[in-house]
C-alpha positions, 0 to 999 in steps of 0.5 A, a space after each residue: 474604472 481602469 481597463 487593461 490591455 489584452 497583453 498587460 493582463 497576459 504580462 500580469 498573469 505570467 508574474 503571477 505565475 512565476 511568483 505562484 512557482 517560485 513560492 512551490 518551488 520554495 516548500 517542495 523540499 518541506 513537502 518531498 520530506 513530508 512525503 518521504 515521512 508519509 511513505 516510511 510510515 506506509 512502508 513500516 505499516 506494511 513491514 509490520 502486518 508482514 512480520 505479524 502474518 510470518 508471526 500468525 500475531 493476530 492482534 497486531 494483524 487486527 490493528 492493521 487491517 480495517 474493519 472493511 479491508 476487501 482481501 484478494 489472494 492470488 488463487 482468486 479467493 476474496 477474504 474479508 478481514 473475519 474470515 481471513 483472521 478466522 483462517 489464520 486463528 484455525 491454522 487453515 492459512 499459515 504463512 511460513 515467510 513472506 519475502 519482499 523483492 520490490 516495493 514502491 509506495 505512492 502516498 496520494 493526498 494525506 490519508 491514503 496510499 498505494 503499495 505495488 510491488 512483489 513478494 515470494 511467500 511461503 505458505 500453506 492454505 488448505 482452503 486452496 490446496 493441501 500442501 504447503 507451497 512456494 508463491 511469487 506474487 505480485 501486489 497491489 494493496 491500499 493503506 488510508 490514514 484512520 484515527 492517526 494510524 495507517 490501516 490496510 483497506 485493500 488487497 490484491 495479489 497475482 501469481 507472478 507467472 515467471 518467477 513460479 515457473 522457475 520454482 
């Protein structure tokens, strides 16, 4: 049985090491362009569930959002996908425009990622007052890769204080 020396092991680690960067190092750029992917296909996802809330596309908005979405609008009121499309279909919720003033996504493993960023939406939701109003927000919300296709499964979103005053 052949023993090795305490710093030989070390030695032998450290190449190990290396050979192990190196060979990360040479796919990181089929791994960043994998991610660049990953997040231009979240990016769509979330472009499109807003084009369909400006749209009140209903269909599109079921397609997108999962059966067990959680939605938390920054009134405080929590939805689920029901009564969320619900409101939609009764005109009790209209979104008239939805603009995006920042967005960045983090794609985490392959089935999953998070978008923060924040919107300045125009909207009427008489659930939570009578009148149509203007609202910056801030978001938080998580898209998982079901059935080959990135659905919504959470949302959270918080009046973004600065930017409302100024309104």
């Amino acid at each position: 049985m052949k023993r090795f020396s305490f710093w030989k092991g070390i030695f032998l680690g450290l190449g190990m090491a290396a050979t192990a960067t190196l060979a990360l190092a040479m796919h990181r750029p089929q791994a960043e362009a994998r991610d660049a992917d990953e997040i231009e296909q979240v990016l769509t996802a979330e472009q499109t569930r807003v084009a369909a809330l400006d749209a009140q596309d209903v269909t599109t908005l079921e397609k997108i959002m999962a059966d067990d979405v959680t939605y938390v609008h920054a009134s405080g009121k929590v939805d689920t996908k029901t009564s969320y499309l619900d409101a939609i279909r009764s005109g009790q919720l209209h979104y008239f425009s939805w603009q995006p003033k920042s967005m960045q996504v983090r794609v985490l493993g392959k089935d999953a990622a998070v978008i923060n960023g924040e919107y300045a939406v125009h909207v009427s939701d008489t659930r939570v007052q009578p009148q149509p109003f203007d609202i910056d927000i801030l978001i938080l919300t998580v898209y998982a890769r079901r059935d080959g296709r990135w659905q919504q499964i959470a949302w959270q979103s918080t009046r973004a204080r600065a930017a409302s005053a100024a309104r």
